[in-house]
C-alpha positions, -999 to +999 in steps of 0.1 A: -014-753+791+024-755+784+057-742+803+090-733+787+116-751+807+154-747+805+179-776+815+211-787+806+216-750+789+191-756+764+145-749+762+116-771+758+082-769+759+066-790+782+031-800+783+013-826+809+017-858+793+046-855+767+073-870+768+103-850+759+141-865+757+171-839+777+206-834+790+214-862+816+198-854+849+204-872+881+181-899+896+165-938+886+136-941+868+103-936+882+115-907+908+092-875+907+118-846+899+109-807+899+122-784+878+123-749+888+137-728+859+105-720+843+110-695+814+072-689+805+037-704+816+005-705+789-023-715+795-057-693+800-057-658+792-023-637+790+011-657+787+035-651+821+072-645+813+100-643+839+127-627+844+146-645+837+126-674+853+092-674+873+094-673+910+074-700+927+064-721+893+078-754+885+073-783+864+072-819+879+084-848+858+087-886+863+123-896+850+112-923+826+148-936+813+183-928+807+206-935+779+229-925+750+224-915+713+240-928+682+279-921+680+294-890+659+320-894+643+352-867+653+377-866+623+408-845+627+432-840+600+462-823+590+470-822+551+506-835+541+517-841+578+505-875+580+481-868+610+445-885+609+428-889+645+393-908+645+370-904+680+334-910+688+312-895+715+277-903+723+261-878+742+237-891+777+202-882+777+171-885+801+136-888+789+113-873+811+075-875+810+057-841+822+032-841+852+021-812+861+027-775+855+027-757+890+013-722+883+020-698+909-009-677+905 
């Protein structure tokens, strides 16, 4: 069985057991968080779609840690006008580890 969750503006598929790395979310590591915007639920017999999300079906995940990816490099130039700016941004991320899918039929 698998759910397809959206947070932070973006999808994943979520199974019980994965571990799956998204957009910062509040809380400290080990607390039980729910997630309610549930896009579709698979499991036995016909897929369930919402519209846009499921009513009553959520996804519970334990917040296993929090941290930041590699730096990018932001270059800006402008040719011949002698202007060079150089930034880096790393982007915060939560890995959660999936629970439980909470079907509600």
């Amino acid at each position: 069985m698998y759910a397809i969750i959206e947070t932070g503006g973006k999808q994943y598929r979520a199974e019980p057991g994965t571990v799956i790395q998204v957009e910062s979310l509040e809380g400290d590591v080990g607390t039980v968080i729910e997630i309610q915007d549930v896009r579709c639920i698979h499991g036995e017999g016909e897929p369930i779609f919402g519209h846009p999300t499921i009513n009553s079906a959520a996804v519970k995940a334990e917040i296993v840690r929090h941290g930041r990816t590699r730096t990018i490099r932001v270059f800006k130039k402008k040719r011949r006008k002698n202007y060079r700016r150089t930034k880096g941004h790393r982007q915060g991320f939560t890995q959660i580890r999936i629970a439980e899918i909470v079907n509600p039929s």
